[in-house]
C-alpha positions as CSV (number, residue, x, y, z in Angstrom):
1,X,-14.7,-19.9,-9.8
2,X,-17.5,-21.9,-8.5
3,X,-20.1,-21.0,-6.0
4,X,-18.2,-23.3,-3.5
5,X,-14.8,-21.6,-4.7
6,X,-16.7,-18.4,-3.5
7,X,-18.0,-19.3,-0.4
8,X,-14.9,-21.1,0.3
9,X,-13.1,-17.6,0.1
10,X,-15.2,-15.5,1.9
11,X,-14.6,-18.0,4.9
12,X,-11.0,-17.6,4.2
13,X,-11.1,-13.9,4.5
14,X,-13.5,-13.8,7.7
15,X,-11.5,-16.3,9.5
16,X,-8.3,-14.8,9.0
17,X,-9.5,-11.4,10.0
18,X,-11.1,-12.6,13.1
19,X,-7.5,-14.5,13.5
20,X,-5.7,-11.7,13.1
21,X,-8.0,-8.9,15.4
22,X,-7.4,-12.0,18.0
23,X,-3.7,-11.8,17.7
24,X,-3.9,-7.8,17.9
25,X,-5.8,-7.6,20.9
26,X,-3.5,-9.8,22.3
27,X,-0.5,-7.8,21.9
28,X,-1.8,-4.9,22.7
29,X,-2.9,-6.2,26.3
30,X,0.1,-7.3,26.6
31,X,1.6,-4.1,25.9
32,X,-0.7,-2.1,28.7
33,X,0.6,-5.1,30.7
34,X,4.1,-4.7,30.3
35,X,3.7,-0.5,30.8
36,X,1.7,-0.4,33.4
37,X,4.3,-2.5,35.5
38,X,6.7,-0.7,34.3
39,X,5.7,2.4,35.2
40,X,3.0,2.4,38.1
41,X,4.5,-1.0,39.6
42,X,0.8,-2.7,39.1
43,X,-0.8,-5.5,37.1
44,X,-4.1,-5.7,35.2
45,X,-3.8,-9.5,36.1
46,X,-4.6,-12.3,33.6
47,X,-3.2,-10.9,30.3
48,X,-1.0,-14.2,30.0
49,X,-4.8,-15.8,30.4
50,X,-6.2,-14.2,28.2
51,X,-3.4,-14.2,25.4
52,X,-3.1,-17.9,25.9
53,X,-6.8,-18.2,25.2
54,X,-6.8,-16.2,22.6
55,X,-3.8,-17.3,20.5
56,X,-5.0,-21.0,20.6
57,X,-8.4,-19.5,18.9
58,X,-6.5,-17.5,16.7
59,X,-4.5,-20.6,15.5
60,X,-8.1,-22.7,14.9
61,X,-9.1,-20.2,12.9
62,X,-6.1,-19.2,10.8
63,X,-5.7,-22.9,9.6
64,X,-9.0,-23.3,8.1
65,X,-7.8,-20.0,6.4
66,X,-4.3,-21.8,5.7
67,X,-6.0,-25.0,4.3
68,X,-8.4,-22.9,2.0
69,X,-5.5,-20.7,0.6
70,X,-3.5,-23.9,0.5
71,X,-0.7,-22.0,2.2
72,X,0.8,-24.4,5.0
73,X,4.2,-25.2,4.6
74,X,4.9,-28.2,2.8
75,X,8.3,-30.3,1.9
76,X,8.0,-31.2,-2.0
77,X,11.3,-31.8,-2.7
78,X,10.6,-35.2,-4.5
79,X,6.9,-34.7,-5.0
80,X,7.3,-32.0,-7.6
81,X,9.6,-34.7,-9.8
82,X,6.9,-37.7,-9.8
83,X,4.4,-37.5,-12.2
84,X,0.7,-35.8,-11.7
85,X,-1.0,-39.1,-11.0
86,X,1.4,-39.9,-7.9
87,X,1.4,-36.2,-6.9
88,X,-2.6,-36.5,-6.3
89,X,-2.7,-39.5,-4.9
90,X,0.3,-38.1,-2.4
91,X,-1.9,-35.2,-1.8
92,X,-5.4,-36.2,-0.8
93,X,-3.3,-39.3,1.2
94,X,-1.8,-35.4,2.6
95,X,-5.5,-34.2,3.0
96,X,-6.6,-37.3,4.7
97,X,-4.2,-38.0,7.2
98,X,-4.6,-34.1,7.9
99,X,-8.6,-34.6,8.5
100,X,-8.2,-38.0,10.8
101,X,-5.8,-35.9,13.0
102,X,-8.1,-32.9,13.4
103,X,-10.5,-34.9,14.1
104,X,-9.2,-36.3,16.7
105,X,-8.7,-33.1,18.0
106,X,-12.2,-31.8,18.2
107,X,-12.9,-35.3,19.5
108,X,-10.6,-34.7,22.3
109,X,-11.9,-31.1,22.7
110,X,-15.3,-31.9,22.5
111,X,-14.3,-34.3,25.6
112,X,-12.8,-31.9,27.3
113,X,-15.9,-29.4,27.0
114,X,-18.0,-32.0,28.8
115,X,-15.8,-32.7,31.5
116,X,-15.2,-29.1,32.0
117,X,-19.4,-28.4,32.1
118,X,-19.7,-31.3,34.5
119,X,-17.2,-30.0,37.2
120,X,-17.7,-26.5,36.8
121,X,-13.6,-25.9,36.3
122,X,-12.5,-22.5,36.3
123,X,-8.5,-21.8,35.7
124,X,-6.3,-21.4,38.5
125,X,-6.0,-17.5,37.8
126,X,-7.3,-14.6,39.2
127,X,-9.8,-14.4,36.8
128,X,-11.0,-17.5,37.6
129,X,-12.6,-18.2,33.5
130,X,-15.2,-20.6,33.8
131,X,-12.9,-22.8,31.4
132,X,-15.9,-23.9,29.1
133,X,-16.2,-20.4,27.5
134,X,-13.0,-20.2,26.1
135,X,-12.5,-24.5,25.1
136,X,-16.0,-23.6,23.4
137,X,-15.0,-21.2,21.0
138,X,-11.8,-23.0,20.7
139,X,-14.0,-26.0,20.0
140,X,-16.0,-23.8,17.2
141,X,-12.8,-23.0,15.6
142,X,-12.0,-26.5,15.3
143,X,-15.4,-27.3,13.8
144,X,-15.2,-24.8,11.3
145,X,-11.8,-26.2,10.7
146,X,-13.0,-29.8,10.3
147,X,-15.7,-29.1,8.2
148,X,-13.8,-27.1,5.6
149,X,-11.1,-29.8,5.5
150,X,-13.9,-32.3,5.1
151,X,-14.9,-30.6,2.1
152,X,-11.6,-30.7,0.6
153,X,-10.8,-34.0,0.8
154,X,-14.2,-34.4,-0.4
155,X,-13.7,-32.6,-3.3
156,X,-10.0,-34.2,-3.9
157,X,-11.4,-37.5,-3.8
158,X,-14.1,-36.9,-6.4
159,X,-11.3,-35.4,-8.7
160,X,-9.1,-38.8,-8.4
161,X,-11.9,-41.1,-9.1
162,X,-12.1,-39.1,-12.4
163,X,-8.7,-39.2,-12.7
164,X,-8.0,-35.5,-12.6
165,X,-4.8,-35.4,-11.5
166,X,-4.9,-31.7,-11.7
167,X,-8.0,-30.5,-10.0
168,X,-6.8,-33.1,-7.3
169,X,-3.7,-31.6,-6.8
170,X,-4.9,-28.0,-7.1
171,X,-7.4,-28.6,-4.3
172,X,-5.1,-30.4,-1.7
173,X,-1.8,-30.1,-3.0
174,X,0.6,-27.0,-2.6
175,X,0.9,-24.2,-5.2
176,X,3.5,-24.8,-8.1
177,X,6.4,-22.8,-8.5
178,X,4.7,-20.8,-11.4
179,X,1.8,-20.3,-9.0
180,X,4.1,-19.2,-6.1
181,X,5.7,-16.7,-8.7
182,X,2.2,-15.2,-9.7
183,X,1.4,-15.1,-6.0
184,X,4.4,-12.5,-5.2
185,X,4.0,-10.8,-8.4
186,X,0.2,-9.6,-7.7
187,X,1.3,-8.7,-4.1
188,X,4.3,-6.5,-5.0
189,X,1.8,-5.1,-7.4
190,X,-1.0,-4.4,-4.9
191,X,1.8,-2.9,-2.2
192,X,3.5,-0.4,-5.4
193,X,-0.6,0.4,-6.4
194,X,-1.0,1.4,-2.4
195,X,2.0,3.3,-2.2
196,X,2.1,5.5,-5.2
197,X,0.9,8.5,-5.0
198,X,-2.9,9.6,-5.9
199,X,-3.1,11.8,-9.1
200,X,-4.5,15.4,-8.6
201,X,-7.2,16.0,-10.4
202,X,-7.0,17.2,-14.2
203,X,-3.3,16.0,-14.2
């Protein structure tokens, strides 16, 4: 694994633990939401705000996590049966198209950000957010997103100008079935390691 590899992971594991705290708190101020009208007839106010702004972070972030771990669901029922050179070049065309959309995005976000600064918006809650704090961490996300995704079709490029079909794949490309297999044998693994029972000691 190379230094990249490495840092490349660690970004993987923060972003999807910041996703998932994100997704968390959201449910659980949902759930004092839900109770509290329930049973006292009240509202907090704004949880559907806040969840909103929350979950759209929560998404930025887990697919930079997604890209990294090569995760996102993919249809590969021809692209397994043609061979490795047109499984690369199908892959960082994948990678590509991927990075001009998300672009796009953060353009449009960035856009946004400025017309939101300009006019002061707030949302149309009872919070009133000033809007630009949460479309600027949104934004972040993006960013972080982008740039990771930059790097991998980067990196997938380099590999097809030297003709390594697969590095090219193995950067931008799904995992194999073997992979897939290994994948679910090292979880089940790790869950019957967690669950069995710790050893007294001198046994």
């Amino acid at each position: 694994m190379t230094r990249l590899d490495a840092a490349f992971r660690r970004v993987s594991d923060v972003t999807m633990l910041i996703a998932g705290a994100l997704i968390i708190f959201s449910t659980v101020v949902i759930a004092v939401e839900v109770t509290i009208r329930k049973v006292f007839s009240m509202s907090i106010g704004g949880s559907d705000e806040i969840s909103g702004y929350l979950f759209a972070i929560s998404c930025a972030l887990s697919w930079t996590s997604c890209v990294i771990e090569r995760a996102n669901i993919r249809i590969d029922a021809l692209h397994h049966r043609l061979p490795p050179p047109a499984q690369a070049i199908l892959d960082a065309l994948g990678a590509a198209l991927l990075f001009i959309l998300v672009a796009m995005l953060a353009y449009t976000a960035s856009y946004v950000i400025r017309s939101s600064l300009t006019t002061g918006a707030r949302a149309i809650t009872p919070l009133a957010t000033p809007l630009i704090i949460p479309q600027t961490i949104w934004f972040l996300a993006l960013l972080i997103f982008v740039l990771c995704l930059g790097i991998v079709l980067a990196r997938t490029l380099l590999a097809l100008a030297r003709r390594d079909w697969a590095r090219a794949s193995a950067l931008a490309g799904g995992p194999t079935v073997t992979e897939a297999i290994d994948l679910e044998v090292a979880a089940a693994r790790l869950r019957v390691a967690a669950d069995a029972p710790v050893g007294k000691g001198g046994d």
